[in-house]
C-alpha positions in Angstrom: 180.7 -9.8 4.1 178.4 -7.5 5.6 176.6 -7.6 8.5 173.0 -6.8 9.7 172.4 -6.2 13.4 168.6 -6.5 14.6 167.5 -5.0 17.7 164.6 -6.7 19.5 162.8 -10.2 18.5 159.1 -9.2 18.4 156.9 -9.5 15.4 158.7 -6.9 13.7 162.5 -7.9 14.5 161.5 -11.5 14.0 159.9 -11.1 10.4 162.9 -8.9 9.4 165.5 -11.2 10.7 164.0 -14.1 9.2 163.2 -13.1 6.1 167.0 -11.2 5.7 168.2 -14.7 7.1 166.4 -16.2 3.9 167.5 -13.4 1.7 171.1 -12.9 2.2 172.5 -16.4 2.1 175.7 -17.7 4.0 178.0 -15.3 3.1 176.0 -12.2 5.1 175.6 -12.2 9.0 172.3 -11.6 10.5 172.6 -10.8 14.6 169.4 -10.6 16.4 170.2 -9.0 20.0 167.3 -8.9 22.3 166.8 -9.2 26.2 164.2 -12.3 25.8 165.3 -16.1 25.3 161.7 -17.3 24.2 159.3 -15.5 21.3 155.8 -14.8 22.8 152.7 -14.7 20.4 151.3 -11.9 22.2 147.8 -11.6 21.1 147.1 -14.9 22.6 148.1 -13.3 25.9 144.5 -12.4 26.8 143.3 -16.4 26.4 146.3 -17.3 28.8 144.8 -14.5 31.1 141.3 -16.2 31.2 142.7 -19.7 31.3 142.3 -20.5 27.7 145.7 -21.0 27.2 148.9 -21.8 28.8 152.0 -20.2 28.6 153.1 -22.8 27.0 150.9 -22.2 24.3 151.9 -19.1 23.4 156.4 -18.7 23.5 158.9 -21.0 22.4 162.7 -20.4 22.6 164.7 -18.6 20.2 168.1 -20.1 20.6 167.2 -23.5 19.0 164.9 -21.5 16.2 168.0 -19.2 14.8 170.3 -21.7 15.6 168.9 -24.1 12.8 168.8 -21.2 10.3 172.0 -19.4 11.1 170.8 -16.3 12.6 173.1 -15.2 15.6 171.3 -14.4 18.3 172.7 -12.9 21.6 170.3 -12.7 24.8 170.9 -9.0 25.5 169.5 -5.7 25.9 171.0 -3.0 23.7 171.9 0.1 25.6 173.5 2.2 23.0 173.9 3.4 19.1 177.4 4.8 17.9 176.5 5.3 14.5 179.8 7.0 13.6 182.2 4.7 15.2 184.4 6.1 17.6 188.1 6.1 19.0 188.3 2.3 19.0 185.6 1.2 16.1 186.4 2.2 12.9 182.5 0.6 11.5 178.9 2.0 13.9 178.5 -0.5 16.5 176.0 -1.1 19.5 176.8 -1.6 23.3 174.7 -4.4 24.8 174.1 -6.0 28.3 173.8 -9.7 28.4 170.9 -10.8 30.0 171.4 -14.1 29.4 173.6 -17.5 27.8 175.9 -17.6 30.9 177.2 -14.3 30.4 174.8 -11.9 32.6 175.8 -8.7 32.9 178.5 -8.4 30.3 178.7 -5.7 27.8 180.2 -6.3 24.2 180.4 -3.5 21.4 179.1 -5.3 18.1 179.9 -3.5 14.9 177.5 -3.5 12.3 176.7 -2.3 8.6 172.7 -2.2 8.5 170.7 -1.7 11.7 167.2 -2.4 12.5 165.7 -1.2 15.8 162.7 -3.0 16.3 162.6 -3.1 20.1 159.3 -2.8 20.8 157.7 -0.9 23.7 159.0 -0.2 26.9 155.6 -1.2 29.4 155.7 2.4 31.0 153.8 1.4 33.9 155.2 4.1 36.3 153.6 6.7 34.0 150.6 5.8 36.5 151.5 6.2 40.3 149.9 2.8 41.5 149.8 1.0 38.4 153.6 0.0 38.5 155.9 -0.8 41.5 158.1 2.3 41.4 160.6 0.2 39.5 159.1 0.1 35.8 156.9 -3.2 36.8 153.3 -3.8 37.1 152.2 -2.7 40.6 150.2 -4.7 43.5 146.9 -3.4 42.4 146.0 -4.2 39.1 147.1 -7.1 36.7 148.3 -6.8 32.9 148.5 -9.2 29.9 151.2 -7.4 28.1 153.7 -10.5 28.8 152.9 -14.5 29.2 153.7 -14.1 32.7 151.7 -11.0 33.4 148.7 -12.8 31.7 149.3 -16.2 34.2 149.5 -14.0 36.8 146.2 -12.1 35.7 145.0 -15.7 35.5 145.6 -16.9 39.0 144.4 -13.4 40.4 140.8 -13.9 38.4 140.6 -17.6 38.9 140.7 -16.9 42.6 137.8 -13.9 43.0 135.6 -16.6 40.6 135.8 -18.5 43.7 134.8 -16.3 45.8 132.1 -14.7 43.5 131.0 -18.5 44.1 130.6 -18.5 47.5 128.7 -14.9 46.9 130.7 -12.1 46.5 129.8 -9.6 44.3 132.3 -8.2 42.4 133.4 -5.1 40.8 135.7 -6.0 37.7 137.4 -2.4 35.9 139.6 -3.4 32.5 141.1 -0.6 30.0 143.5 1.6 29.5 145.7 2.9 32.7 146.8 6.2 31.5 145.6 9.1 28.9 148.2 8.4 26.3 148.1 4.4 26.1 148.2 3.0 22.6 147.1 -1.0 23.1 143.2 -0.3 23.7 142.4 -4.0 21.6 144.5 -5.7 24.0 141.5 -4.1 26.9 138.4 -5.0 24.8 139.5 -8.8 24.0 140.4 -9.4 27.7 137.0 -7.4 29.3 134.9 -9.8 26.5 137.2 -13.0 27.5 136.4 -12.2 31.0 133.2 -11.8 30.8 132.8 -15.0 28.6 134.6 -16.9 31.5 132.7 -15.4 33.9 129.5 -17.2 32.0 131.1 -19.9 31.7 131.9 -20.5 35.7 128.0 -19.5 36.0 129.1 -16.0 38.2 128.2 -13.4 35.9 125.5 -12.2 37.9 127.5 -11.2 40.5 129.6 -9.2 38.2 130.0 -5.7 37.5 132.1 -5.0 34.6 133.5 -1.7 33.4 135.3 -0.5 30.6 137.7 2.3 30.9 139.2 4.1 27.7 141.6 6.9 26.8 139.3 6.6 23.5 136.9 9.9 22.8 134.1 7.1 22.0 134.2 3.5 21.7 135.6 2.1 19.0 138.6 5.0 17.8 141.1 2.1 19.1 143.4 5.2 18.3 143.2 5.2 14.6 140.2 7.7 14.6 137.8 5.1 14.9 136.5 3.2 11.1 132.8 2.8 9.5 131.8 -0.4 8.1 129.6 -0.7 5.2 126.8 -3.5 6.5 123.4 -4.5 4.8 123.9 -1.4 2.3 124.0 1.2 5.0 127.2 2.9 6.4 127.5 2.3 10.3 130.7 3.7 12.8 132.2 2.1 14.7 131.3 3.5 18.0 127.9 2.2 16.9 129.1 -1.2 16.1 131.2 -1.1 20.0 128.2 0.5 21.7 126.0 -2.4 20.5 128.2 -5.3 21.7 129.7 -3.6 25.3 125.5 -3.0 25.5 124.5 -6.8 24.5 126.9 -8.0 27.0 126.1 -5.6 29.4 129.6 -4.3 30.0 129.3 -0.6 31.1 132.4 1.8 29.8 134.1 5.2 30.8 135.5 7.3 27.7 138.0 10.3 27.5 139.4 9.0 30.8 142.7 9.7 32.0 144.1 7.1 34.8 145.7 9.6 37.3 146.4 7.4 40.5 145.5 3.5 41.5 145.3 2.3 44.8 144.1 -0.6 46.6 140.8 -1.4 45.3 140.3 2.0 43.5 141.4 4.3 40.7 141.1 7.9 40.1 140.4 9.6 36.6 140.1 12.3 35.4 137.5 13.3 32.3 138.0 15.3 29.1 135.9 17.7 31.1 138.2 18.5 33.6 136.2 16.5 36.2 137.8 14.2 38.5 136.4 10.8 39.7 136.8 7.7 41.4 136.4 3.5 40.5 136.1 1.0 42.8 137.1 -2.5 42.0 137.9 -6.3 43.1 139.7 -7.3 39.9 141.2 -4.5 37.8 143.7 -5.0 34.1 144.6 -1.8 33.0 147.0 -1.2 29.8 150.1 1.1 30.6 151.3 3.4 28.2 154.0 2.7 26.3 157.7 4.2 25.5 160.9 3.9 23.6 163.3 1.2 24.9 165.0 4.2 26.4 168.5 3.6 24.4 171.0 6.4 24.1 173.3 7.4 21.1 176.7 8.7 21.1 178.6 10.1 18.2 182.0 9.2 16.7 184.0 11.5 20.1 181.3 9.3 22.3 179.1 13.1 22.8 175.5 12.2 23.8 173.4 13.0 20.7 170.2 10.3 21.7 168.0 13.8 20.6 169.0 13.2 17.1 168.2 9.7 16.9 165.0 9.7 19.7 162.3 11.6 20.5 161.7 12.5 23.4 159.6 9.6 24.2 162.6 7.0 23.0 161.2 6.1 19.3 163.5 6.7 16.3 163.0 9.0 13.9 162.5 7.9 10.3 161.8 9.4 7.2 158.3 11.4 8.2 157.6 14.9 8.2 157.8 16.0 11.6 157.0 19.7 11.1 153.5 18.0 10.6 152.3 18.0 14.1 152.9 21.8 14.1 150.7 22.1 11.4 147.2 21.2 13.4 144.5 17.8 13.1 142.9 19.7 10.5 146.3 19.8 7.9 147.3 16.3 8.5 148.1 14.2 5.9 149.0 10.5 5.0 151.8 11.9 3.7 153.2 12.7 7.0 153.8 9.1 7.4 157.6 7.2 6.9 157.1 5.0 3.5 161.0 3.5 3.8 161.6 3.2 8.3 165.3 4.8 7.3 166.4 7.4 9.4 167.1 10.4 7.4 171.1 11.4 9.4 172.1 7.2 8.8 170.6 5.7 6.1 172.3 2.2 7.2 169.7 2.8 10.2 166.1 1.4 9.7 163.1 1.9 12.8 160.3 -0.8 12.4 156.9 -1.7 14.6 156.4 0.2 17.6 160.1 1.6 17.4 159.7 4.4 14.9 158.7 8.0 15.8 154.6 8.8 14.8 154.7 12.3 13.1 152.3 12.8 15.3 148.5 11.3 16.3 145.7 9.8 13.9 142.6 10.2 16.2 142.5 13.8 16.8 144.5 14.9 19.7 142.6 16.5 23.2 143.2 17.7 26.3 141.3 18.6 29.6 140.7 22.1 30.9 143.7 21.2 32.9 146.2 20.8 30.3 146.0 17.0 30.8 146.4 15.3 27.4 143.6 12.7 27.0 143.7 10.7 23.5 144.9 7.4 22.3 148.6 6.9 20.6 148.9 5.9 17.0 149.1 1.5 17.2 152.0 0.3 15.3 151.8 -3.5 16.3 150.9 -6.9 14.5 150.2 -6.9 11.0 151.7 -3.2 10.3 154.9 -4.5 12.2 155.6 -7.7 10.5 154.5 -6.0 6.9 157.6 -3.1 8.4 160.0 -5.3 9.3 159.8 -7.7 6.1 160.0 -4.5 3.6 163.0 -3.2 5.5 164.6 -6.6 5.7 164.1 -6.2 1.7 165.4 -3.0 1.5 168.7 -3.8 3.7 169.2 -6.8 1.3 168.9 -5.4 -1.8 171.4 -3.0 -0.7 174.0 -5.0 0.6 173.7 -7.3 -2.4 174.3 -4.1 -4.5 171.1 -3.8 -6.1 170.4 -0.2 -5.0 171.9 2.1 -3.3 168.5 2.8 -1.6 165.7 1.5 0.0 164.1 -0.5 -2.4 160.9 -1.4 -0.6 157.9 0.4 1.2 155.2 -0.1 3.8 153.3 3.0 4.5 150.7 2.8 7.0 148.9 5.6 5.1 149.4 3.0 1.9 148.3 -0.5 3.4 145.5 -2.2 5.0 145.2 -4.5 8.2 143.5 -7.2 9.6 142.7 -8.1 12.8 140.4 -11.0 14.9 139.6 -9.8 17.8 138.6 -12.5 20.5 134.9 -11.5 22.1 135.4 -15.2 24.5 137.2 -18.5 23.7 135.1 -21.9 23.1 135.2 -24.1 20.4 131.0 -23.3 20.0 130.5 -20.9 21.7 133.1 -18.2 21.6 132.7 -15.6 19.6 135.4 -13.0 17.7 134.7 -9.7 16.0 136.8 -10.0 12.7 137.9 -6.4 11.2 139.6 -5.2 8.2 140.6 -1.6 7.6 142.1 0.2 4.2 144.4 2.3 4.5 145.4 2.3 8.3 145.8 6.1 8.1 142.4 7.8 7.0 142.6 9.4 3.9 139.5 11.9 3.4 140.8 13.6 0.6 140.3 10.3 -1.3 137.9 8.3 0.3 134.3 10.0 2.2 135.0 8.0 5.3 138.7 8.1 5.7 139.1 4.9 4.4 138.1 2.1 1.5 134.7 1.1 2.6 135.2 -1.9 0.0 138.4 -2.7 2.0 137.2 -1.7 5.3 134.6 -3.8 7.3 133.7 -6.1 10.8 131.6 -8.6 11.6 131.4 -10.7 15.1 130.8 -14.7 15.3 131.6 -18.0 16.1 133.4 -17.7 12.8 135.6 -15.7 13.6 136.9 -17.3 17.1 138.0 -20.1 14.6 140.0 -17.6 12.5 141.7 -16.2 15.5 142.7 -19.8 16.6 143.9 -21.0 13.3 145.8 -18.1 12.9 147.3 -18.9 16.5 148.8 -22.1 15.4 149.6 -20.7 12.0 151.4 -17.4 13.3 153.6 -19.8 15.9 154.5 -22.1 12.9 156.0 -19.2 10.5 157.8 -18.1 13.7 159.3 -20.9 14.2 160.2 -21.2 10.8 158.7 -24.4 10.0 158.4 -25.8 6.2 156.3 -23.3 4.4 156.6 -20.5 7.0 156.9 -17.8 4.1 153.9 -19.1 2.5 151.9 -18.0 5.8 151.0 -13.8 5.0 152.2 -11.5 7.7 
């Protein structure tokens, strides 16, 4: 019997752990340890932060989910790898920290034979002084809709200015990203379009001043160097695509923007440039950066060797060429990227999602006249995370069934397309959605003019697509919750 030990329960640990649930039959284990007992469909999170949604809506428990299909799931946080074993564990094993089933606070070692670390991001809010509490939480100032709760909260806080905006007030509302390195800049431009939608809606969005604020060189990179979109026979950008919707809605924006310091009512920033500035606002939801879940690694005499596992940032290293980054923007290739998610020292260790370590940026990295890096991070969420974690569930099961004595299964992000709905306001006739494919995720201009597929790669905004992005709300909850047909749903 082998056993297969999942770190984290997002879209990527989820997918892998069901699908290797589905694979391996009874006489495998599949352990899912993560610090969360309820799965939260997270890009719903910006309808719950308008009011669109409830919580409710959007998480359902795990126990009873894995329970019914045999997956053993512990309500912990994983602290640390011992790939080698050690004095008292002849197999790798993983130190965790209940966080919940009654046993809070406990630790327990649990061996394994095939790890995946799909943990996620750590929400690096104090990256930002202001924009978290000093204690790795979202700070007094601002709100975020990175977590159901955050996004109730974000809720309450904008339900109460409306009211006030109704009595009069005019209001300054900022939304973006909170720091120069943030990676989640589609999270910013649903919510800012979702707000202003509800602001129409409560008949207040006159009194509104609404500003966009972006790590981004121009609207529309979204950190993957921005995309062009063959339309009507002509070949149009991005940014020109962005420009013309944050213009029809007259949302004003703020590019190449690094989030230095929020206070009370304000934020400073500093410019590409060099030049500082300052924002005033009344409602603000700025995206903080993101991190590794900050686990160590010991080896088999318990030495600290987290800097072979990690970078320094807390993401695990797979198999892509990391001598890349050295090499310049100009010599980057798609070959850079990991094609398996095995870590090259342990290949019983797979990285999936936002866990494994970039090679380095897509959209070409800057920084200010002060040294101050200002560029978005690569995204590794959604549809590249699920497609991740179910070909290195594959891989893991092909291996422990004996089939090969290597990964068997790839998903390059320089090799496969995604798709994403992007909410522009919630209503069943009047909400809108901008609905985007892009082939391949890393640009490729050595085969393709623009980087990418232009017959694979293209956007269009309507009512249409709002009823996409809702059906594939209640069809994304039912695959995670493993209902009949759930692997018939794509990832």
């Amino acid at each position: 019997m082998a056993r297969l030990v999942i770190l984290g329960a997002g879209v990527a640990g989820h997918t892998a752990a069901s699908f290797a649930r589905k694979w391996l039959g009874s006489e495998h284990e599949v352990v899912v340890v993560t610090p969360n007992s309820q799965w939260n469909w997270i890009p719903s999170n910006i309808w719950v932060g308008v009011g669109g949604m409830t919580k409710e809506d959007v998480v359902f428990s795990l126990a009873p989910v894995y329970e019914k299909v045999g997956i053993d799931y512990r309500q912990a946080l994983a602290l640390s790898i011992h790939p080698e074993g050690n004095a008292n564990h002849k197999k790798p094993f993983v130190t965790v920290k209940y966080t919940g089933q009654g046993k809070e606070g406990q630790q327990e070692e649990i061996e394994y034979d095939y790890l995946i670390n799909a943990t996620g991001p750590k929400l690096n809010f104090d990256a930002t002084p202001g924009l978290g509490d000093g204690n790795g939480h979202v700070g007094e100032h601002t709100v975020s809709v990175c977590t159901a709760d955050h996004a109730v909260h974000a809720n309450l806080e904008l339900r109460a200015l409306i009211e006030e905006m109704k009595k009069g007030k005019e209001a300054k509302i900022l939304i973006g990203t909170g720091h120069g390195m943030c990676t989640c800049q589609g999270a910013a431009f649903e919510y800012i379009f979702n707000v202003e939608h509800a602001l129409k809606e409560e008949g207040v969005r006159d009194k509104a001043t609404i500003t966009y604020i972006s790590n981004e060189y121009e609207l529309g990179d979204f950190g993957v160097g921005g995309m062009h979109i063959k339309a009507g026979g002509y070949v149009t950008s991005g940014k020109v695509f962005a420009e013309s919707l944050y213009t029809e809605r007259s949302v004003k924006w703020i590019t190449r923007a690094h989030v230095n310091k929020v206070e009370k009512g304000k934020v400073h920033y500093e410019k590409l440039d060099g030049s500082m500035h300052e924002e005033e606002f009344d409602f603000a939801m700025l995206i903080p950066p993101f991190a590794g879940a900050g686990m160590k690694a010991y080896d088999k005499d318990d030495n600290d060797m987290t800097d072979k596992l990690f970078n320094p940032a807390g993401f695990m290293f797979v198999d892509a060429d990391y001598e890349s980054g050295a090499r310049g923007f100009e010599n980057w290739s798609p070959n850079d990227w990991p094609k398996t998610c095995q870590n090259p020292d342990y290949p019983n260790i797979f990285a999936a999602g936002i866990a494994f370590a970039p090679p380095h940026f897509i959209s070409k990295p800057m920084s200010s006249p002060n040294g101050t890096p200002i560029n978005p991070t690569p995204p590794r969420t959604g549809m590249p995370s699920a497609m991740m974690g179910k070909a290195v569930a594959n891989s893991i099961c092909d291996m422990i069934q004996g089939i090969s004595d290597k990964p068997t299964h790839t998903a390059s992000m320089a090799e496969m397309g995604a798709a994403c709905v992007a909410s522009a306001g919630k209503g069943l006739f009047n909400g809108t959605a901008v609905a985007m494919t892009m082939y391949p995720i890393i640009p490729d201009y050595d085969k393709y003019e623009y980087g990418r597929d232009l017959n694979g790669t293209f956007g269009m905004i309507g009512l249409s697509g709002h009823w996409v992005k809702h059906l594939l709300h209640h069809a994304f909850i039912w695959k995670a919750k493993l209902k009949p047909g759930w692997t018939l749903i794509p990832e």
